[in-house]
C-alpha positions as CSV (number, residue, x, y, z in Angstrom):
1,X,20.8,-195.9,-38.6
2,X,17.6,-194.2,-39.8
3,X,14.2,-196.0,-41.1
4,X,15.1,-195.2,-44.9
5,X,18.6,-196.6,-44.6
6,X,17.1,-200.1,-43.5
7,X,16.4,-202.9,-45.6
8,X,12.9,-204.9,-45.4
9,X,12.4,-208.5,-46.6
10,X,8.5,-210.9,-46.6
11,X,9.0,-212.4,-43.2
12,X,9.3,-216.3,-45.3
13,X,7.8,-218.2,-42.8
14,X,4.2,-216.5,-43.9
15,X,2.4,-218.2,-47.1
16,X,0.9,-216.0,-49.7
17,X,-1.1,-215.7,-53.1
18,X,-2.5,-212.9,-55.6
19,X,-6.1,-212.9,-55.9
20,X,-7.4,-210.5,-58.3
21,X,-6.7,-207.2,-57.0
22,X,-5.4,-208.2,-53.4
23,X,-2.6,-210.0,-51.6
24,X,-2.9,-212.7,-49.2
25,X,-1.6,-214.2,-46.3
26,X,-1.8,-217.0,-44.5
27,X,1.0,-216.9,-40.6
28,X,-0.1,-220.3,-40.3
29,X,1.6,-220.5,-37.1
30,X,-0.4,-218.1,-35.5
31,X,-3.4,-218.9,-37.3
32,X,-3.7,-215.4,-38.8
33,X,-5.2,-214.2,-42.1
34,X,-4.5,-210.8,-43.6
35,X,-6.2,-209.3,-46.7
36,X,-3.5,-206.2,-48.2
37,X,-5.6,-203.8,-50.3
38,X,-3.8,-203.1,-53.5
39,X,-1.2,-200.2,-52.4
40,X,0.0,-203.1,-49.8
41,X,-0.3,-205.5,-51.7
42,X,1.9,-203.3,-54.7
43,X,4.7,-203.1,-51.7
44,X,4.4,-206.7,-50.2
45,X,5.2,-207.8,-54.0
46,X,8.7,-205.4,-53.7
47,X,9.6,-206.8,-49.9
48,X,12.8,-209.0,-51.3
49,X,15.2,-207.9,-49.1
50,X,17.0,-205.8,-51.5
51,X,15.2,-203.1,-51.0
52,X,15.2,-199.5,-48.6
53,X,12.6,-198.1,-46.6
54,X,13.5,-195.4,-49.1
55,X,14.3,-197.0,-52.3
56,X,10.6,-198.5,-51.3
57,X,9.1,-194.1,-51.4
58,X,10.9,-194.3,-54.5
59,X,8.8,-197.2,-56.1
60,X,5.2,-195.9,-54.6
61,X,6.0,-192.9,-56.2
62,X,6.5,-194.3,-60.0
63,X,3.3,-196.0,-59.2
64,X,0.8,-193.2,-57.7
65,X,0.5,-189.9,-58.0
66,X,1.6,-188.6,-54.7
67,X,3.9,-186.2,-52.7
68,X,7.0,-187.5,-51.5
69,X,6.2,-186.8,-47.7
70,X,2.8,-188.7,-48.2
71,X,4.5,-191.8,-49.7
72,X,7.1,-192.0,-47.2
73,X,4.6,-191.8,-44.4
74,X,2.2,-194.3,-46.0
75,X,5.3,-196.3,-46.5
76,X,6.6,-196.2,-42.7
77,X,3.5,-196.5,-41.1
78,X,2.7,-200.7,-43.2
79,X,5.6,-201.7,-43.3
80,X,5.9,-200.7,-39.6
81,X,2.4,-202.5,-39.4
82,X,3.7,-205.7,-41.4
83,X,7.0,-205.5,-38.9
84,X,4.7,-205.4,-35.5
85,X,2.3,-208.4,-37.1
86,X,5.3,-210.5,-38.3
87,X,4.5,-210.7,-41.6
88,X,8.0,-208.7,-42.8
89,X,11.4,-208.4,-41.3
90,X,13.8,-204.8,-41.5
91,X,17.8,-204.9,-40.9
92,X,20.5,-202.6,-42.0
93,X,21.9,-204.8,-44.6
94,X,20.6,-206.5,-47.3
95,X,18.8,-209.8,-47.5
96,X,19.3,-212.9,-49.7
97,X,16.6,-212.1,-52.3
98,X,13.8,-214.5,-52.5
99,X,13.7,-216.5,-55.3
C-alpha cells in the first residue's frame, strides 16, 4: 500500500493543549514534551483517523500557498517524525475518530 493510501490518527495515549499559536504535547510515559510550530500544529489538529496521508496534501494545500510536491513532502517527512516519536499512529484503514 503506498504512504498516501494510509490513514494516520493522534497516537491517544499523548495529552495535548492549544496555546496561542502552538500545539502541545505532553507523552507522559516517556516523560517527553514537544512544542509543534503552527503548520504542525494545523496537521496534529486534522490527525483523527479519518484522514490520508493524501487527503492530509489536500488540506495543507487549502491552507498555504504551496506546490503540491512541497506539501506532500512537508507532509511525509512530520507525520513520519510524529510516527518515529510516538506521538501519531498510520494504518491502511480508517480509525474510530476521536471524539
Amino acid at each position: 500500500m503506498e504512504i498516501d493510501e494510509m490513514y494516520v490518527a493522534r497516537n491517544e495515549e499523548i495529552a495535548w493543549s492549544e496555546l496561542d499559536d502552538e500545539v502541545v504535547l505532553l507523552d507522559i510515559d516517556q516523560g517527553s514534551y514537544f512544542s509543534l510550530n503552527a503548520v504542525a500544529a494545523d496537521l496534529w489538529k486534522l490527525l483523527d483517523g479519518s484522514r490520508t496521508v493524501a487527503s492530509l496534501v489536500g488540506e495543507v494545500l487549502t491552507l498555504y500557498d504551496v506546490e503540491e510536491s512541497q506539501a506532500r513532502q512537508d507532509v511525509i517527512r512530520v507525520v513520519g517524525d510524529m510516527v518515529q516519536k510516538n506521538l501519531a499512529v498510520i494504518s491502511p484503514a480508517t480509525a474510530e475518530p476521536a471524539p
